[in-house]
N, C-alpha and C positions, 0 to 999 in steps of 0.2 A: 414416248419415253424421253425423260429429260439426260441431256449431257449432263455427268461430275461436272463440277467445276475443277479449272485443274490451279486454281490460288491454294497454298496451304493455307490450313484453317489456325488461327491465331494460338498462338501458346503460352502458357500462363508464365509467369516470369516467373525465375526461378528464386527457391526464397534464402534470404540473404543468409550469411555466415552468420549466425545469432551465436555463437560461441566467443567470438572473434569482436562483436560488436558489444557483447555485453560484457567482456572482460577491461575492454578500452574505456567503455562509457564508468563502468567502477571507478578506474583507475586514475579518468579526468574530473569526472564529475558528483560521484558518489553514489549510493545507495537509492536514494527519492528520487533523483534525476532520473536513474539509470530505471525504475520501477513506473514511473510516468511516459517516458519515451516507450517502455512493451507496453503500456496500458495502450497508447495511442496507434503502438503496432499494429497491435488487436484487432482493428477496425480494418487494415491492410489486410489482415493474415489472419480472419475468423478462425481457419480450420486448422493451423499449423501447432501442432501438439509441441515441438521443441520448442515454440516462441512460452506456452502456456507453460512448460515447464521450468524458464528460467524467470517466467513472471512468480511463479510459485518460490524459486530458490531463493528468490530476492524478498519475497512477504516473509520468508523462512529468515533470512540474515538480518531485514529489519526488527522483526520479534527479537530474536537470539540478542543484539543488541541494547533493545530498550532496556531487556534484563540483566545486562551487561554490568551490574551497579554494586557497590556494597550491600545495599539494602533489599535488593529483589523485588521478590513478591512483597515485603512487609515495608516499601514506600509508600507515601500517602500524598497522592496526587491533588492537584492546587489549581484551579482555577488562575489564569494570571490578570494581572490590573488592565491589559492590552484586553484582551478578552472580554471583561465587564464592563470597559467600558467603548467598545465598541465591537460588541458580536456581531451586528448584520454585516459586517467585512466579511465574517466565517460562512463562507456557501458548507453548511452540514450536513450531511445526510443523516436520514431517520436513526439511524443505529449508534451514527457519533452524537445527533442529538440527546437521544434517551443518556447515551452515559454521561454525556455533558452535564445530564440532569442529577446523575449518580454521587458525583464528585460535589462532596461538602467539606473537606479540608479534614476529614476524622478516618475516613475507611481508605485501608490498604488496597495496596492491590488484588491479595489474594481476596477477598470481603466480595471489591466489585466484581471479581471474577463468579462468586455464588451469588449476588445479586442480578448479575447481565444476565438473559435469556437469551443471549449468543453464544453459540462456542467459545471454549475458552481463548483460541491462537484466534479467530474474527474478533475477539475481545481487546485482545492484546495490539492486534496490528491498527485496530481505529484507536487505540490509549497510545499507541506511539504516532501515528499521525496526528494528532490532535497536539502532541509533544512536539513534531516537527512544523506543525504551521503555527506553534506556541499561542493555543490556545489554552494549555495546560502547560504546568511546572510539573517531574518528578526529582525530589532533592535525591541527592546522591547519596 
């Protein structure tokens, strides 16, 4: 019969104030920052459901925002000159690809929203990403 060991057995650290951190991180640095730094949490903190709900609350305020416009849904999003003429900058993924491919300088929002084969709010959050690394223009 083997002795316990009598070391306590290691204990997961406990996980940060995400309440606290992400109202700060707004406050300094804004919305994408604040939305990039949970994404990288994530990898920390696979399983911590408050981290995945303020990474949601922030896709939720980045959307709310993009529509934030006069125009809404009925802007017509624009390829920019930065974009055409040098895309292999834009690391894309398959989903902002295909819209990337969508945007012809004619169809609104609400258009590519029945053309995407995404959900509508996954639709909306890669058209405002693609907005924030200005790879697109939405006129105001």
């Amino acid at each position: 019969m083997s002795a316990m060991s009598t070391h306590p057995s290691p204990k997961a650290a406990p996980a940060p104030d995400w309440s606290r951190l992400v109202s700060d991180s707004l406050t300094q640095h804004g919305a994408w920052y604040t939305y990039r730094k949970l994404a990288e949490a994530r990898i920390a903190y696979p399983d911590d459901l408050s981290l995945r709900g303020y990474a949601e609350i922030l896709r939720t305020t980045i959307v709310r925002d993009f529509l934030a416009h006069p125009k809404a849904m009925q802007a017509v999003p624009r390829l920019t000159a930065e974009f055409l003429s040098n895309f292999d900058r834009f690391n894309l993924t398959a989903q902002e690809g295909y819209l990337i491919s969508l945007i012809d300088g004619r169809l609104d929002l609400q258009k590519l929203l029945i053309l995407s084969p995404f959900d509508q709010f996954n639709t909306l959050f890669n058209l405002a990403k693609l907005q924030h690394e200005r790879a697109i223009t939405v006129p105001q």
